[in-house]
C-alpha positions in Angstrom: 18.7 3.6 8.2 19.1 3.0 12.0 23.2 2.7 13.2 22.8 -1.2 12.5 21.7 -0.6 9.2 17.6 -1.9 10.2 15.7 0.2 8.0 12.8 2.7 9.4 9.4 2.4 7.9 9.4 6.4 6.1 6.6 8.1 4.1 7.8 9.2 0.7 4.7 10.7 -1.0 4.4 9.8 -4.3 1.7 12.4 -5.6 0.0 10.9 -9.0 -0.6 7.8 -6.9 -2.1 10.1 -4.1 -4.0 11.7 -6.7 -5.4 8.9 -8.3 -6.5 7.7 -4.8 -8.5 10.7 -3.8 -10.5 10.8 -7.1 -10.9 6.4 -7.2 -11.4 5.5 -3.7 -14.1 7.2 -2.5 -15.8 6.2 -5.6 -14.9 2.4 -4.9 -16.2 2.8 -1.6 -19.4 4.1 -2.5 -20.4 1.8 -5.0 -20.0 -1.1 -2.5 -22.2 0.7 -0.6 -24.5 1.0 -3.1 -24.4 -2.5 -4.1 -25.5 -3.5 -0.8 -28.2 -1.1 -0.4 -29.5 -2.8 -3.9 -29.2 -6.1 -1.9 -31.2 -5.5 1.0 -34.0 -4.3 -1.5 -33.5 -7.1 -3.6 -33.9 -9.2 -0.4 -37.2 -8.0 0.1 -38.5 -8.2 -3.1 -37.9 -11.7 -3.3 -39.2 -12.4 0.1 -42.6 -10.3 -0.8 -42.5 -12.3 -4.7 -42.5 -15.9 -2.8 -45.1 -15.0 -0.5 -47.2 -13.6 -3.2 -46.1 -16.6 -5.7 -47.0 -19.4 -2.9 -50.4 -17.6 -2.3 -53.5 -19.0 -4.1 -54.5 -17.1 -6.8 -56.9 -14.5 -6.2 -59.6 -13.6 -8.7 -58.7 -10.8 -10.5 -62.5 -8.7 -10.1 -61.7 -8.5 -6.4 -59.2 -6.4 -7.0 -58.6 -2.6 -7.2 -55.1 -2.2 -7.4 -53.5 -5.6 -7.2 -50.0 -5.3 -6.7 -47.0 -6.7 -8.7 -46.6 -10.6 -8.8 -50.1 -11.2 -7.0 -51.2 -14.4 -8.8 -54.6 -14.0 -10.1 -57.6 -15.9 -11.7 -59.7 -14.7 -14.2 -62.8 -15.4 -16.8 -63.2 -13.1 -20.3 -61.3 -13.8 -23.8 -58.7 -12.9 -25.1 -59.0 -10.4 -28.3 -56.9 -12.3 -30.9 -57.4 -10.0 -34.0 -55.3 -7.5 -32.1 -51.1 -9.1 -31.4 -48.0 -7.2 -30.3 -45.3 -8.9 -30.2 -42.3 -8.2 -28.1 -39.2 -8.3 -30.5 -35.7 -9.1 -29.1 -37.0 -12.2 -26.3 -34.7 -14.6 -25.7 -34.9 -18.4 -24.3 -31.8 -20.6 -24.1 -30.2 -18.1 -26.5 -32.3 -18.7 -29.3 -33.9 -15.4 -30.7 -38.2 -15.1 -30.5 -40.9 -12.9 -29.4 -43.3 -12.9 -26.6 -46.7 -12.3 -27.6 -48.8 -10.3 -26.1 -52.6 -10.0 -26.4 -55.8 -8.0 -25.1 -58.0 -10.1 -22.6 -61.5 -8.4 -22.2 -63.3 -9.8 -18.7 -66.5 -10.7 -18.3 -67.1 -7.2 -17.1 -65.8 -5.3 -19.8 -62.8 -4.5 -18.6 -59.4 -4.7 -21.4 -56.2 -5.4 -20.3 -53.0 -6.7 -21.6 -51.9 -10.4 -21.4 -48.2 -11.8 -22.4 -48.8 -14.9 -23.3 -45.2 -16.0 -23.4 -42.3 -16.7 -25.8 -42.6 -18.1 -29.6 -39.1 -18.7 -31.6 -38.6 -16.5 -34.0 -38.6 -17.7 -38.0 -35.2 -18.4 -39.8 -36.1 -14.8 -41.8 -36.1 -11.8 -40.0 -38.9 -11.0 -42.2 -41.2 -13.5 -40.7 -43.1 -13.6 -37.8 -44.2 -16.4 -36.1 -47.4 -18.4 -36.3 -49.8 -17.8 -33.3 -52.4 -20.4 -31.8 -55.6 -18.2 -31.0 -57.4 -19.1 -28.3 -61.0 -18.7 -28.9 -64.2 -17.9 -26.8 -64.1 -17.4 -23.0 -61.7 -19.6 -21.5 -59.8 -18.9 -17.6 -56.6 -17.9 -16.9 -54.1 -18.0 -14.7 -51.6 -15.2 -14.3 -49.2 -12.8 -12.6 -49.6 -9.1 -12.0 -47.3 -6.8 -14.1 -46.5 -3.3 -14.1 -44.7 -1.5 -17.1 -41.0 0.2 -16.8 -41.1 2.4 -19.3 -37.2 1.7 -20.5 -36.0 5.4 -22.2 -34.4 2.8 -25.4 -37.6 0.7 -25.9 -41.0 1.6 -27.5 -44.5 0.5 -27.4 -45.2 1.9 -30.4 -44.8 0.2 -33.7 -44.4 2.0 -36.8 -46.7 -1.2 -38.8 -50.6 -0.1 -39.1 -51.6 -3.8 -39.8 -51.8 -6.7 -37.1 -49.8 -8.2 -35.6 -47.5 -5.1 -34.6 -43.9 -5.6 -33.3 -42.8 -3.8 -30.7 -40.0 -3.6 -27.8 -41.9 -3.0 -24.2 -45.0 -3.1 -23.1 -47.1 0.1 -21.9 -50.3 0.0 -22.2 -51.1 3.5 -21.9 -49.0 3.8 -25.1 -50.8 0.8 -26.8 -54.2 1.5 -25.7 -54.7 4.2 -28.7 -54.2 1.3 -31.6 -57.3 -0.3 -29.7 -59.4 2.5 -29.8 -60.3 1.1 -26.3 -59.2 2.1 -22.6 -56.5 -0.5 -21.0 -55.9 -1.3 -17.2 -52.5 0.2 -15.8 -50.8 -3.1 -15.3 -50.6 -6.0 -17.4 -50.7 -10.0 -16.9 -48.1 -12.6 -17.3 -49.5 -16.5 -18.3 -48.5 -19.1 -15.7 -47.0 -22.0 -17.2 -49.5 -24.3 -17.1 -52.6 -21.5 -17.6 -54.4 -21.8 -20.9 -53.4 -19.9 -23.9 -49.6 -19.9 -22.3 -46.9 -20.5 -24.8 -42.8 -20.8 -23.3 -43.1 -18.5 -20.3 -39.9 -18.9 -17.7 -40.5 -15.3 -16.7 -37.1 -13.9 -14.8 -39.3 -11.1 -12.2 -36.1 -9.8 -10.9 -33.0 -8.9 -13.3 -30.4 -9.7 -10.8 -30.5 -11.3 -7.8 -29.6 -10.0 -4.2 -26.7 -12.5 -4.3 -25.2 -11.1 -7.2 -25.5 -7.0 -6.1 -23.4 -8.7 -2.8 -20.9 -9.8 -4.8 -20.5 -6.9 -7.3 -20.3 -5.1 -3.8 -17.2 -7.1 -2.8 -15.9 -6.9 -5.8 -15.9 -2.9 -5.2 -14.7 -3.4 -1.8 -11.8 -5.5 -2.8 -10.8 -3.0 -5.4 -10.7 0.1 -2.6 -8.4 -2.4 -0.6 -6.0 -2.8 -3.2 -5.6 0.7 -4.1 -5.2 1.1 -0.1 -1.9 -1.4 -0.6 -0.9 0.2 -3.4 -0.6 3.3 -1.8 1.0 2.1 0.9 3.6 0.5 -0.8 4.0 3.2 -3.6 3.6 6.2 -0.4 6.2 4.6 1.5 9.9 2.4 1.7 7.4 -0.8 3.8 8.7 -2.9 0.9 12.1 -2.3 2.0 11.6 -2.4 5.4 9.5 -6.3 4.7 12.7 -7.4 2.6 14.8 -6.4 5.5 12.9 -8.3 7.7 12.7 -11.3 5.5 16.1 -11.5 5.3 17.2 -11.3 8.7 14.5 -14.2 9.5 
């Protein structure tokens, strides 16, 4: 206290708070950090996906390594005595597959097309019914590359068609086929023949939503920052003072 009783703003350490600071708040920091560097990626994923989804679709024999989300055309038919279908899919909450199916080219070449998203039967024991298409028919699709997820399989444990699985890989699958598969799969447009409910979400989370986790962080390292001011030192006293001589 000062002679006329004002008092002086003092530190007065209070050490598990301290403590507790020095382990959270560089970790707070950093994962607002980290949250924006995920933005600016995200940004330029989506700026590369509209381009590529506004382009016209490019036919698919031109291409040696077409990259993700190129929209191509292409001419073969699809293999229909040999179905996968992606278990745990969900559209407006309701439970289904996606079905997924090889599509041989006119030159030979296999690959894997998801065909989109078929609710699932009331018993688990079910699967759904599946409209083949049959002979050559044209498609329109979207370039796909697998992420092999460490909880999901592409390998189903059923010898008969049509197998239930959780990812897609074809270098996993290709071995049930007897028959070599390109690297990348193809997702149906909408309106392409053969395509059931598609909706396909390319991006898991938006570069909005990584900017606000990030300020989410942020805000969390400030209030531990006013926390330890006000538990580190007598400022609430000193503000009360203040108040009441106003």
């Amino acid at each position: 206290m000062t002679p006329r009783g004002k008092p002086t703003l003092r530190f007065m350490p209070n050490t598990w708070i301290l403590v507790l600071s020095l382990v959270f708040l560089p970790l707070l920091i950093g994962l607002g950090v980290w949250q924006l560097s995920r933005a600016d990626e995200k940004r330029d994923l989506e700026a590369q996906l509209a381009q590529r989804q506004t382009a016209a679709p490019v036919a698919l024999q031109s291409l040696k390594n077409p990259a993700a989300y190129t929209r191509i055309i292409a001419r073969g038919r699809f293999d229909s005595d040999h179905t996968w279908l992606l278990d745990n899919r969900q559209r407006d909450g309701k439970p289904g597959y996606e079905v997924v199916q090889p599509f041989v080219l006119d030159s030979g070449e296999r690959m894997l097309v998801n065909r989109g998203w078929l609710p699932a039967p009331a018993r688990r024991e079910q699967l759904p019914e599946i409209n083949n298409i049959v002979g050559d028919t044209t498609i329109f699709a979207e370039v796909a590359y697998p992420s092999n997820h460490p909880m999901l399989s592409a390998q189903s444990g059923n010898k008969n068609w049509p197998k239930v699985i959780t990812q897609v890989v074809p270098s996993v699958m290709a071995p049930s086929l007897d028959e070599p598969l390109a690297g990348y799969y193809l997702k149906l447009d909408a309106a392409s023949t053969g395509a059931f409910t598609t909706a396909w979400q390319p991006i898991n989370m938006s570069s909005a939503k990584h900017t606000g986790y990030a300020v989410q962080w942020f805000a969390m390292a400030l209030a531990l920052v006013i926390l330890n001011v006000f538990a580190n030192t007598n400022v609430a006293q000193v503000l009360k003072h203040k108040k009441h001589r106003q």
